[in-house]
BATOR-31025 format. One line per 2 residues: number of its first residue (from 0); their letters; for each residue x, y, z of N, C-alpha, C, O. Coordinates in nm, 2 decimals, always signed. Atoms other than C-alpha are relative to their C-alpha. Layout:
NUM) A) X:Y:Z:X:Y:Z:X:Y:Z:X:Y:Z | ...
This chain:
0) XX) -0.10:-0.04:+0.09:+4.10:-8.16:-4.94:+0.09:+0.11:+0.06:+0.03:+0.21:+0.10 | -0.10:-0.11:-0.04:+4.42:-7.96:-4.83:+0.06:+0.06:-0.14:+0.13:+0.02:-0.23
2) XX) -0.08:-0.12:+0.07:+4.49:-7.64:-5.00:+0.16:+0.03:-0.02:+0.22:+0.06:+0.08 | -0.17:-0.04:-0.03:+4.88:-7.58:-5.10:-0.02:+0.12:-0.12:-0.09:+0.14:-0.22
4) XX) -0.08:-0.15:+0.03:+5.04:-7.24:-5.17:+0.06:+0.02:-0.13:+0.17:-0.03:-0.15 | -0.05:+0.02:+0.14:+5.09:-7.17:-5.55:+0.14:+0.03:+0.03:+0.17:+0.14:+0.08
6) XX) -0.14:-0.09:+0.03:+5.48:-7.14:-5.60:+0.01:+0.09:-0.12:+0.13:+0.14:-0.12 | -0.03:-0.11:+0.10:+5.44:-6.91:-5.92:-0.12:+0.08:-0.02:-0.22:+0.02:-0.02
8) XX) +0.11:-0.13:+0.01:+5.22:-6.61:-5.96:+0.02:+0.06:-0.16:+0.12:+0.06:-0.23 | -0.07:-0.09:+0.12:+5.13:-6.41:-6.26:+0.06:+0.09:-0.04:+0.07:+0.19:+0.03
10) XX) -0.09:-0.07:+0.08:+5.31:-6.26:-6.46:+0.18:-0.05:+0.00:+0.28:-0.01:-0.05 | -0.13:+0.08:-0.02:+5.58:-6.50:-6.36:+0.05:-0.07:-0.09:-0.04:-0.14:-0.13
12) XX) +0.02:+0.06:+0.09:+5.80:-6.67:-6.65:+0.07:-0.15:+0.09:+0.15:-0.15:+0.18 | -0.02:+0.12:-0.01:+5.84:-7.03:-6.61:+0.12:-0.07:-0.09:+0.21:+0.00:-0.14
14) XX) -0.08:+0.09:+0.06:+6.02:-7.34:-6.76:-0.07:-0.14:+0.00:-0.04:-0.22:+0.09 | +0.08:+0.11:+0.02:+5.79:-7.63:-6.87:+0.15:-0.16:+0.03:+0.22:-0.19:-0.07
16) XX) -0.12:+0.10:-0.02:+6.08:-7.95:-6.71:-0.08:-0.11:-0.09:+0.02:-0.18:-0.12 | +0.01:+0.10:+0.09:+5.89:-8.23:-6.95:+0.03:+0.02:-0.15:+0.07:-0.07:-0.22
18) XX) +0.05:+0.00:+0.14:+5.84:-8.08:-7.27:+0.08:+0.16:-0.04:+0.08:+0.20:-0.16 | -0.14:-0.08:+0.06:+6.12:-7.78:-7.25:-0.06:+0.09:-0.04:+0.02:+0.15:-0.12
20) XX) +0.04:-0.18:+0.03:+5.90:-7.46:-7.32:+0.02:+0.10:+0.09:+0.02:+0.06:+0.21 | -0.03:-0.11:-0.10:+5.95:-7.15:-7.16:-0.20:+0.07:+0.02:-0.28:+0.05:-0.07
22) XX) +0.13:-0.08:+0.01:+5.59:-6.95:-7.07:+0.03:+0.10:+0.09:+0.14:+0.12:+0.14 | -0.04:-0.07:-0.08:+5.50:-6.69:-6.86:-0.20:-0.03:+0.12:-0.31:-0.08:+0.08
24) XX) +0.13:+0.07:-0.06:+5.18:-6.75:-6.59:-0.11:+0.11:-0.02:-0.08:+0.21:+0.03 | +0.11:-0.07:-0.03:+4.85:-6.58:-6.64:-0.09:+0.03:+0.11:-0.12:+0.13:+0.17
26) XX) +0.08:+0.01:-0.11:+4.65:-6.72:-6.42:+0.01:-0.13:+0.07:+0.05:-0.24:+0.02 | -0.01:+0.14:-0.04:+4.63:-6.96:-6.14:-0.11:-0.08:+0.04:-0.21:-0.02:+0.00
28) XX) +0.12:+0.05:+0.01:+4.35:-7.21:-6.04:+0.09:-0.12:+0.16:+0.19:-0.20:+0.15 | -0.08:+0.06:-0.13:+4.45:-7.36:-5.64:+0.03:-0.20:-0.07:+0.13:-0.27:-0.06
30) XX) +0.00:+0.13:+0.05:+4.34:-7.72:-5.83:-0.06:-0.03:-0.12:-0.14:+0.06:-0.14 | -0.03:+0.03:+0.09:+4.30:-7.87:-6.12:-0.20:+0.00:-0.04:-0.28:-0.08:-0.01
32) XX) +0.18:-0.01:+0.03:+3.91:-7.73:-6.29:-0.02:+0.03:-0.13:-0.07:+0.13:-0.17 | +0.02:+0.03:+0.14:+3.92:-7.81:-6.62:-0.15:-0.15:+0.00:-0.22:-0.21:+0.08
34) XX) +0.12:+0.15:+0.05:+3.66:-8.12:-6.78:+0.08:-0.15:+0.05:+0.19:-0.17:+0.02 | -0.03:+0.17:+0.01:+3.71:-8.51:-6.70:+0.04:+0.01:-0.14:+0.15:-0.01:-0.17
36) XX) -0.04:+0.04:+0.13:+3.70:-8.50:-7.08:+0.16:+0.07:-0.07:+0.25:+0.00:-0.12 | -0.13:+0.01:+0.02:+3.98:-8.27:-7.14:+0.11:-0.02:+0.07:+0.22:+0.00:+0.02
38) XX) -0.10:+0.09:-0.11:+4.17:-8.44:-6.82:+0.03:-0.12:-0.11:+0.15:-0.12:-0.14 | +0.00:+0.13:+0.05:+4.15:-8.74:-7.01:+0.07:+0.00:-0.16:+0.13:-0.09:-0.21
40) XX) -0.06:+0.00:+0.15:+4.24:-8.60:-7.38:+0.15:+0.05:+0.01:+0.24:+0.03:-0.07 | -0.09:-0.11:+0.00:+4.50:-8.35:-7.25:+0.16:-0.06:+0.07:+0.27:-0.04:+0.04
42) XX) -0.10:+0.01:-0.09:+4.68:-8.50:-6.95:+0.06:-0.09:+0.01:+0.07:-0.16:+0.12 | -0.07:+0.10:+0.05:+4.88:-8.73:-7.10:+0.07:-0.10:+0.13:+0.09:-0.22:+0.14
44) XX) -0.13:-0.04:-0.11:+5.11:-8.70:-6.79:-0.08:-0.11:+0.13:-0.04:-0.19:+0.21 | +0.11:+0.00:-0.12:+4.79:-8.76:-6.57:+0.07:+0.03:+0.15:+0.08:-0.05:+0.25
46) XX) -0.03:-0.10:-0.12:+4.91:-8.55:-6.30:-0.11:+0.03:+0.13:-0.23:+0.05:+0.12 | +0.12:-0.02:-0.07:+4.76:-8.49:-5.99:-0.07:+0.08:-0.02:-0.02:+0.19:-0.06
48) XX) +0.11:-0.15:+0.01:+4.43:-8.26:-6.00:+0.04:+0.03:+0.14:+0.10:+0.14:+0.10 | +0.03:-0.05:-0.14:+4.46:-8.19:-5.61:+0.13:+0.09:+0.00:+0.19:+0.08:+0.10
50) XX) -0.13:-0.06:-0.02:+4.78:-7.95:-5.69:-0.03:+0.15:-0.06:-0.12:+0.16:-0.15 | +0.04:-0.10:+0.13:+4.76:-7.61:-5.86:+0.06:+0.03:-0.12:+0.18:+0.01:-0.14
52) XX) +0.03:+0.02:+0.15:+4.71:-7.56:-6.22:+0.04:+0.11:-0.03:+0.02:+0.22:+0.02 | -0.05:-0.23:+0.05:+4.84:-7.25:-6.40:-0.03:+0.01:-0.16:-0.01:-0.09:-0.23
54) XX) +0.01:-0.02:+0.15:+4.74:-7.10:-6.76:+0.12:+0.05:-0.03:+0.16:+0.15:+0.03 | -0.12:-0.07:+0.12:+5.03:-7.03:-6.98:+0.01:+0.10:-0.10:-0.09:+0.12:-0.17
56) XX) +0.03:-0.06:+0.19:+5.11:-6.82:-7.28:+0.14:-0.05:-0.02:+0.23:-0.04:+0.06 | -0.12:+0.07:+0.02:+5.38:-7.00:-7.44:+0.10:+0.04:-0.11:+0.09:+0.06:-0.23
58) XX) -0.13:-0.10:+0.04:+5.69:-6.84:-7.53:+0.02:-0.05:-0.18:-0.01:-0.17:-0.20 | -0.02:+0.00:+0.14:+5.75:-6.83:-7.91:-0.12:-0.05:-0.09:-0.11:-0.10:-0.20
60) XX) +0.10:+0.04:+0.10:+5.41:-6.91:-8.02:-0.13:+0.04:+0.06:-0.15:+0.11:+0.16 | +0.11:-0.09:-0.01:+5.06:-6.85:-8.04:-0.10:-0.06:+0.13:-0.20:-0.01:+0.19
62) XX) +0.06:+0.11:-0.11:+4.95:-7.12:-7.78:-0.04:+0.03:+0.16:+0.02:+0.11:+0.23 | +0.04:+0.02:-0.14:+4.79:-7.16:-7.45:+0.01:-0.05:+0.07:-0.03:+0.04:+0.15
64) XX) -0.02:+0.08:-0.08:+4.84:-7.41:-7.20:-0.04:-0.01:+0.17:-0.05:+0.09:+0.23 | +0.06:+0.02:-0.11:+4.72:-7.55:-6.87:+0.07:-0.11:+0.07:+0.05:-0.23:+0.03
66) XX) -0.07:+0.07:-0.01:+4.96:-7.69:-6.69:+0.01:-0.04:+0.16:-0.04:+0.03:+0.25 | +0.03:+0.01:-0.14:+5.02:-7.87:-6.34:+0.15:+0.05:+0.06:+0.26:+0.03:+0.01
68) XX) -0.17:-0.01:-0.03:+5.29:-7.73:-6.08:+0.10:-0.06:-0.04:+0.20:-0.01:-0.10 | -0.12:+0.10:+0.00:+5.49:-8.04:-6.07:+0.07:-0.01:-0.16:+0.15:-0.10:-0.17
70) XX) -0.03:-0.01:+0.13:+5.57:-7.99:-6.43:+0.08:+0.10:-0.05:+0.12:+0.11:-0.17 | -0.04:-0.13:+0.05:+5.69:-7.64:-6.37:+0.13:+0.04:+0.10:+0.14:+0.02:+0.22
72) XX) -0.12:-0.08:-0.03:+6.01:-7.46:-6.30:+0.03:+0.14:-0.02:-0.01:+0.20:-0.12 | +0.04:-0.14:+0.03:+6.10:-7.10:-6.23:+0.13:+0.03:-0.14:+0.21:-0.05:-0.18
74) XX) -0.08:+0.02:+0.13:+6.30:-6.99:-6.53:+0.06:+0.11:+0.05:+0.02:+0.21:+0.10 | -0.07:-0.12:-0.05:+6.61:-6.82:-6.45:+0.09:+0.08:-0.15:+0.19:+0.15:-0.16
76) XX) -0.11:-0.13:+0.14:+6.74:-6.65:-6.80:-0.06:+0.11:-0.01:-0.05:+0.17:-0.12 | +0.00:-0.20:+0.00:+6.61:-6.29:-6.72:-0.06:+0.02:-0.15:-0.10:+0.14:-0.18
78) XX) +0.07:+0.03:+0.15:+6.47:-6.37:-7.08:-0.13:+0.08:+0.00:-0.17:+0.08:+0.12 | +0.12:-0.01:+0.00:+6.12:-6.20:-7.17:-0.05:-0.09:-0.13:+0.01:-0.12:-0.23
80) XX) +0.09:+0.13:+0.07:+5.85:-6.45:-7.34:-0.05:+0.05:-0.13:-0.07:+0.17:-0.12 | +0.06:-0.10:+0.14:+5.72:-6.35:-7.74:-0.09:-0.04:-0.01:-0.09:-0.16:-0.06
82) XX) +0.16:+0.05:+0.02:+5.35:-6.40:-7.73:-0.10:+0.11:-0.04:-0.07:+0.22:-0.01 | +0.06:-0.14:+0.09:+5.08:-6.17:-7.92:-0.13:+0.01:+0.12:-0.20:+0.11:+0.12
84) XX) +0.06:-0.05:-0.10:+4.88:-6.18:-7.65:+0.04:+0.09:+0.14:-0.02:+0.15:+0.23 | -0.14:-0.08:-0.18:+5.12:-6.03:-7.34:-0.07:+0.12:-0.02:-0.15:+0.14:+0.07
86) XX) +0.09:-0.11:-0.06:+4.97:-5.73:-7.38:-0.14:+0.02:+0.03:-0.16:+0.13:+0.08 | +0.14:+0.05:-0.09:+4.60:-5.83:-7.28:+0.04:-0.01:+0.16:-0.05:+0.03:+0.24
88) XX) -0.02:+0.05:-0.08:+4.76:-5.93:-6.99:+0.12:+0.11:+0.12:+0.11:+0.16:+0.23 | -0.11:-0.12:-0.11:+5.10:-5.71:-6.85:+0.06:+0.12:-0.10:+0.07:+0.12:-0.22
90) XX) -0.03:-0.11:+0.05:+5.22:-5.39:-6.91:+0.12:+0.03:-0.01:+0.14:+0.14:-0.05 | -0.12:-0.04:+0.03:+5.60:-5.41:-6.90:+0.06:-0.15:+0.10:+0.03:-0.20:+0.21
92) XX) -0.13:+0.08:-0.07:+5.93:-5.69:-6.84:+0.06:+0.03:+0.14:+0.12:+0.14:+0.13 | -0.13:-0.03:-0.08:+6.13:-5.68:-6.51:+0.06:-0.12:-0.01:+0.00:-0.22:+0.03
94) XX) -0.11:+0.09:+0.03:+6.43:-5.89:-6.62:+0.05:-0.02:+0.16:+0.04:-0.13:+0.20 | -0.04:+0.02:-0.20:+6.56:-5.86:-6.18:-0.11:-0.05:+0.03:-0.08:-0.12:+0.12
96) XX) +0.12:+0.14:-0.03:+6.22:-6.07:-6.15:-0.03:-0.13:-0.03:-0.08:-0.23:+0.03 | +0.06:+0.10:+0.11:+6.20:-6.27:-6.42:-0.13:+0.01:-0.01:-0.20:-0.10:-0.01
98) XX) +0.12:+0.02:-0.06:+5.88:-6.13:-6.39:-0.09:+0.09:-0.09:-0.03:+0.20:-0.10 | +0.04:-0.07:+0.04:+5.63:-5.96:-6.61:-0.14:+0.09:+0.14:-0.21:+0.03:+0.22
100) XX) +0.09:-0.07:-0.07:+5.41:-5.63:-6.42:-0.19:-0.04:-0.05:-0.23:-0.10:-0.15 | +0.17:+0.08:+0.02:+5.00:-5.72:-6.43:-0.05:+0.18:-0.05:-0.04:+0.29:+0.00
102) XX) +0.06:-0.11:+0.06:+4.84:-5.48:-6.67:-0.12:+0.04:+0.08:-0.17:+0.15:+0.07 | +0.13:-0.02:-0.08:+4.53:-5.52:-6.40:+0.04:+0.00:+0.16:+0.13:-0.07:+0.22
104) XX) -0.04:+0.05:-0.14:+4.52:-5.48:-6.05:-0.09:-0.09:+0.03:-0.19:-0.12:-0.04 | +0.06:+0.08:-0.08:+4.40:-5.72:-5.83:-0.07:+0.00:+0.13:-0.04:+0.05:+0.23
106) X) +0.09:-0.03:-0.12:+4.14:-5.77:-5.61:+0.04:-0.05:+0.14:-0.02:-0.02:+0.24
C-alpha cells in the first residue's frame, strides 16, 4: 500500500465539491478506517479507501462528517465555519489562511 501526503490539515476550512458544504478539518486519517458496515451505509460515492479521509465539523450545523480527499476542495472565501463545537478543537480564525489555530499542540 503507497502512502500519499494529506493536502489539508487541521484546522483547515474546506469546500465539500459534491454536496456544496463548507467545513473545516479536525482530523486526518492517511486512509480510509472507518467499518465495512458504515463504508457500505455511508459511502454512497464509494470512494477509494486507499486515499486520506478527514473528519469534518460542518459549517452551519451541528454535524460531523468523514469525508474522502477527492471530494474536497480548499475553500477560498476567508469565511470562518459556525459550529458549537470549534472550540473543543481551535482557539482563534486566521482569515490570511483560511485557516483556523489548533487549540492543542501536536505531537
Amino acid at each position: 500500500m503507497q502512502m500519499m501526503k494529506a493536502k489539508f490539515h487541521p484546522g483547515q476550512v474546506i469546500y465539500h465539491r459534491l454536496f456544496g458544504y463548507r467545513g473545516v478539518v479536525v482530523d486526518v486519517d492517511a486512509v480510509f478506517s472507518g467499518t465495512d458496515a458504515w463504508y457500505q451505509a455511508m459511502a454512497v460515492t464509494r470512494p477509494e479507501r486507499e486515499q486520506p479521509w478527514y473528519h469534518l465539523l460542518v459549517d452551519g450545523a451541528e454535524a460531523a462528517t468523514y469525508v474522502p480527499e477527492e471530494h474536497l476542495l480548499g475553500d477560498a472565501s476567508g469565511e470562518p465555519v459556525d459550529h458549537p463545537l470549534l472550540e473543543n478543537f481551535f482557539s482563534a480564525f486566521r482569515p490570511e489562511h483560511g485557516a483556523y489555530c489548533s487549540r492543542h499542540s501536536r505531537n
